[in-house]
DOFI-266303 format. One record per atom (N, C-alpha, C): residue in one letter; atom name; residue number from 1; x, y, z. Coordinates in steps of 0.2 Angstrom, whole numbers, plus 5000, padded with zeros to 4 digits. Layout:
// DOFI-266303
R / type / atom / seq / xx / yy / zz
R / a / CA / NUM / X / Y / Z
...
//
This chain:
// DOFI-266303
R / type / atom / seq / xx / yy / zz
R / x / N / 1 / 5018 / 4998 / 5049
R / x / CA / 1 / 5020 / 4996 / 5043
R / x / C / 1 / 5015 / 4992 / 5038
R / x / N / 2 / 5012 / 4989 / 5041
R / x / CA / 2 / 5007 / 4987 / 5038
R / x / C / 2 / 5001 / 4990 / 5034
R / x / N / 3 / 5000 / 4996 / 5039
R / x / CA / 3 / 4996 / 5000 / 5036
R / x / C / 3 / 4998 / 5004 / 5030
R / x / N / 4 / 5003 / 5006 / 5029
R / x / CA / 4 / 5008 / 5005 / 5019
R / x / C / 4 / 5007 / 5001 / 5017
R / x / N / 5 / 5007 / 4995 / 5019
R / x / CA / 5 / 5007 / 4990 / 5014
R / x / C / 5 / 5001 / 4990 / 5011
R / x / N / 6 / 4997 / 4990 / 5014
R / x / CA / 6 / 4989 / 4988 / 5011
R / x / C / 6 / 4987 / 4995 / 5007
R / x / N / 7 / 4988 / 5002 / 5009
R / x / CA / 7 / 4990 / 5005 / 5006
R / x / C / 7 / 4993 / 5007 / 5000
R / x / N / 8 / 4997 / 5003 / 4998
R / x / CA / 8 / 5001 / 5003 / 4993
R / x / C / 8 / 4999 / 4999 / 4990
R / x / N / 9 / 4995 / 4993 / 4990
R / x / CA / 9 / 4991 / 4989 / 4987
R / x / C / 9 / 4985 / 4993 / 4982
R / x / N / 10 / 4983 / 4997 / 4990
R / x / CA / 10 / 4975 / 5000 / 4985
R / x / C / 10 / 4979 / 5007 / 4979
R / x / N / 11 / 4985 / 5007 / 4983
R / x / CA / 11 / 4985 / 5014 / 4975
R / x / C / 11 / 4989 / 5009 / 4969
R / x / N / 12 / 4992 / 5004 / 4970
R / x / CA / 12 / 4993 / 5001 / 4963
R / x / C / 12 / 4988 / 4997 / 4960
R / x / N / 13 / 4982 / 4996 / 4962
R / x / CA / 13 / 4976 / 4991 / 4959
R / x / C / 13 / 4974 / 4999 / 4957
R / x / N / 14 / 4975 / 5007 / 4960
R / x / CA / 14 / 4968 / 5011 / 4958
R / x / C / 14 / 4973 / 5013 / 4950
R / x / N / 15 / 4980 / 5014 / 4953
R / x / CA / 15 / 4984 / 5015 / 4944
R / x / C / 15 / 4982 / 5009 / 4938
R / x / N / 16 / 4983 / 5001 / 4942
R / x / CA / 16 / 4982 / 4998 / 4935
R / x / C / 16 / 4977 / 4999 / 4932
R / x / N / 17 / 4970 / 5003 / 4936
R / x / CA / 17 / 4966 / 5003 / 4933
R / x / C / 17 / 4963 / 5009 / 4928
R / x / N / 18 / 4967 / 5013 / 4930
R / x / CA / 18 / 4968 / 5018 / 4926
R / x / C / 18 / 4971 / 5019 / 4921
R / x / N / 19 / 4977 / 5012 / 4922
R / x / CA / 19 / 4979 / 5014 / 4915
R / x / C / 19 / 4976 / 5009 / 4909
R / x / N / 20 / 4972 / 5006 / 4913
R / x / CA / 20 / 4969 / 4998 / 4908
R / x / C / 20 / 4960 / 5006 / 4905
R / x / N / 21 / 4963 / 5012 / 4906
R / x / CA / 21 / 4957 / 5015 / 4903
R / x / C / 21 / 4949 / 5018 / 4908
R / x / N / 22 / 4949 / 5014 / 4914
R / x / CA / 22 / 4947 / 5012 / 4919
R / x / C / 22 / 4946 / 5024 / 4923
R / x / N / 23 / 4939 / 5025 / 4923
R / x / CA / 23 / 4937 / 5031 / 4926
R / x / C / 23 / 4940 / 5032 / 4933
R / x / N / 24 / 4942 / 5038 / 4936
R / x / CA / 24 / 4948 / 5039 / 4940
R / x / C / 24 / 4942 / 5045 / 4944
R / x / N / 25 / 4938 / 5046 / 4947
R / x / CA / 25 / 4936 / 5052 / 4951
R / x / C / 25 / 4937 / 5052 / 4958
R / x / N / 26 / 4932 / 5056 / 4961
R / x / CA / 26 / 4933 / 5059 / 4967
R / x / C / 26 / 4929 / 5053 / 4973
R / x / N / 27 / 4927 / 5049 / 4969
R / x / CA / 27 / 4922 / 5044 / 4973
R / x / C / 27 / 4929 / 5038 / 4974
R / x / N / 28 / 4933 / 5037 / 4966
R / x / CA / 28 / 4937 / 5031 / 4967
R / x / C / 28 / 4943 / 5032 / 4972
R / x / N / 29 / 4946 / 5038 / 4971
R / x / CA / 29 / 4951 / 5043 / 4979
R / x / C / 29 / 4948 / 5041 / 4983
R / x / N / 30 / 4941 / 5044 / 4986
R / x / CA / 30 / 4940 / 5043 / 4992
R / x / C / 30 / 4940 / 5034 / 4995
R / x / N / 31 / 4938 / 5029 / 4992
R / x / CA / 31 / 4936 / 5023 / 4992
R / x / C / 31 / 4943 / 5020 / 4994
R / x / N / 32 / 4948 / 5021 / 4987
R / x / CA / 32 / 4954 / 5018 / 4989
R / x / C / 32 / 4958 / 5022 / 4994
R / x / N / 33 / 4958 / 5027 / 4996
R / x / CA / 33 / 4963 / 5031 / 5001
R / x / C / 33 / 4958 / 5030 / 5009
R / x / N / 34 / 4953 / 5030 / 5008
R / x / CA / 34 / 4948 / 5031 / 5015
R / x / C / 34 / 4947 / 5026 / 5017
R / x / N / 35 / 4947 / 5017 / 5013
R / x / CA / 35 / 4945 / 5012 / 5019
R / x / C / 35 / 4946 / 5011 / 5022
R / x / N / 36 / 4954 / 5009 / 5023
R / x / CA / 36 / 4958 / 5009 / 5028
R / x / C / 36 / 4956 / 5011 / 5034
R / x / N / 37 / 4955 / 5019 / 5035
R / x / CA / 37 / 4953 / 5024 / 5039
R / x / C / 37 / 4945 / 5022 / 5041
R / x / N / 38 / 4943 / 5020 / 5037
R / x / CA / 38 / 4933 / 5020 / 5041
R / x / C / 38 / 4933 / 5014 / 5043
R / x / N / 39 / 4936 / 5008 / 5040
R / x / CA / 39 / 4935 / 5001 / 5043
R / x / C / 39 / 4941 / 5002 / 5051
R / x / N / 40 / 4947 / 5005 / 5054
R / x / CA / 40 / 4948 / 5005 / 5059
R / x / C / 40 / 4945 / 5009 / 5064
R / x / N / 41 / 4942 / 5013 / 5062
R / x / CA / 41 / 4938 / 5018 / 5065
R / x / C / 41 / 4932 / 5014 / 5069
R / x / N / 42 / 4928 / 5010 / 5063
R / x / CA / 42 / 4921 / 5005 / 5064
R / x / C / 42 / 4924 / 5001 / 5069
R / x / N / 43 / 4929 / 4998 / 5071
R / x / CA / 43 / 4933 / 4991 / 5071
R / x / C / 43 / 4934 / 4994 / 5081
R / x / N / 44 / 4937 / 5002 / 5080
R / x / CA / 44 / 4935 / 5004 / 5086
R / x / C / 44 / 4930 / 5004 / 5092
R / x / N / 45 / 4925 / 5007 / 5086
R / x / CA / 45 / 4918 / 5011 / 5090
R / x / C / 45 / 4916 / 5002 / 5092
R / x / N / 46 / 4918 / 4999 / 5089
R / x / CA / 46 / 4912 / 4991 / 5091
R / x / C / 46 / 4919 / 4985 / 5093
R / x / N / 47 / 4925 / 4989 / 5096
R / x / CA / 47 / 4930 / 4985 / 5103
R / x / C / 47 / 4931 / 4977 / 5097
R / x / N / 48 / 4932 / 4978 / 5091
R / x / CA / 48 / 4933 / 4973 / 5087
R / x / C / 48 / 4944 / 4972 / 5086
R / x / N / 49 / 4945 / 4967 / 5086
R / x / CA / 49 / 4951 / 4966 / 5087
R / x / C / 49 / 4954 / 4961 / 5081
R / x / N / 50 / 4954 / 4961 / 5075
R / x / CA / 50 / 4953 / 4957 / 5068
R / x / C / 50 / 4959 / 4951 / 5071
R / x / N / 51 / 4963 / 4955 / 5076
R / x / CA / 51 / 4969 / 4947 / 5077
R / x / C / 51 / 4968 / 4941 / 5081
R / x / N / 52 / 4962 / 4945 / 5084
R / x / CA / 52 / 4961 / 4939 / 5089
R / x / C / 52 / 4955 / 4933 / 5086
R / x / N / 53 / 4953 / 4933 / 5082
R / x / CA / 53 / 4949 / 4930 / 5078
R / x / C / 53 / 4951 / 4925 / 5076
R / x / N / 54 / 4949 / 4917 / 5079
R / x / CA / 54 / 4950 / 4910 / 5077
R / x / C / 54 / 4948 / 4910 / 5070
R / x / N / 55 / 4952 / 4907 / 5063
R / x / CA / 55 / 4950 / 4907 / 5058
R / x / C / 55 / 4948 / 4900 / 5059
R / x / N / 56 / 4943 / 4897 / 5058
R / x / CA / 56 / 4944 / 4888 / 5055
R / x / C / 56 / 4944 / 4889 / 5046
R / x / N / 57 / 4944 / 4882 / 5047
R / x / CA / 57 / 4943 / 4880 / 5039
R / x / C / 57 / 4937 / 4878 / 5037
R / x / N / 58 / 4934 / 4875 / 5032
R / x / CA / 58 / 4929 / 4875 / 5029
R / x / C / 58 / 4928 / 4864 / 5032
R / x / N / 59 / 4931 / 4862 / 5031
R / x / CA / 59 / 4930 / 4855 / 5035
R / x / C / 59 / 4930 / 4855 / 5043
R / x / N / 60 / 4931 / 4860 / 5046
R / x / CA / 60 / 4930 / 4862 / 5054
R / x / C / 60 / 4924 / 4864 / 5053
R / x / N / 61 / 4921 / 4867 / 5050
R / x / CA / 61 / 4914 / 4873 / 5049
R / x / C / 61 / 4908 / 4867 / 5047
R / x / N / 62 / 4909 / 4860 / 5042
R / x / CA / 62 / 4907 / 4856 / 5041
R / x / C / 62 / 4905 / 4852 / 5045
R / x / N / 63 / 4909 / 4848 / 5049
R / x / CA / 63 / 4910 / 4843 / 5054
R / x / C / 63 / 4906 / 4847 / 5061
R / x / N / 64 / 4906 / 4854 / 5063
R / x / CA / 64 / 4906 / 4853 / 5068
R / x / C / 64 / 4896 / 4857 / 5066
R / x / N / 65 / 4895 / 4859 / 5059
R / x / CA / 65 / 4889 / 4861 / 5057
R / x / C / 65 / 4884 / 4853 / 5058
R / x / N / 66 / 4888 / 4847 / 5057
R / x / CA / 66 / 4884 / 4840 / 5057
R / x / C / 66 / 4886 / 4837 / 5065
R / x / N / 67 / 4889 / 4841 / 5069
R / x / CA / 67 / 4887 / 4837 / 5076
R / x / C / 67 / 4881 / 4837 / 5081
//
């Protein structure tokens, strides 16, 4: 499901931009329809898991950079 969603993000930002006048080729198709595809792909080959990933914050990243 999600992967629609993001999806459907990258073709409504590639529409708005096309209609704000914005060039439309064979480069901008591939980019918006193929990321999705080649960062899961990457995410595989290198056993990478985006959910298991602790985010902190920028005042954890500070404090624990001055200990």
């Amino acid at each position: 499901m999600r992967r629609y969603y993001i999806a459907s993000c990258n073709f409504t930002a590639l529409l708005a931009g096309w209609l704000l006048g914005g060039p439309v080729g064979i480069g901008t198709l591939v980019s918006t329809f193929g990321e999705g595809l080649v960062m899961q792909l990457v995410y595989d080959l290198v056993r990478f898991e985006p959910r298991d990933v602790r985010h902190r914050s920028v005042i954890e990243v500070i404090k624990e950079s001055r200990a």
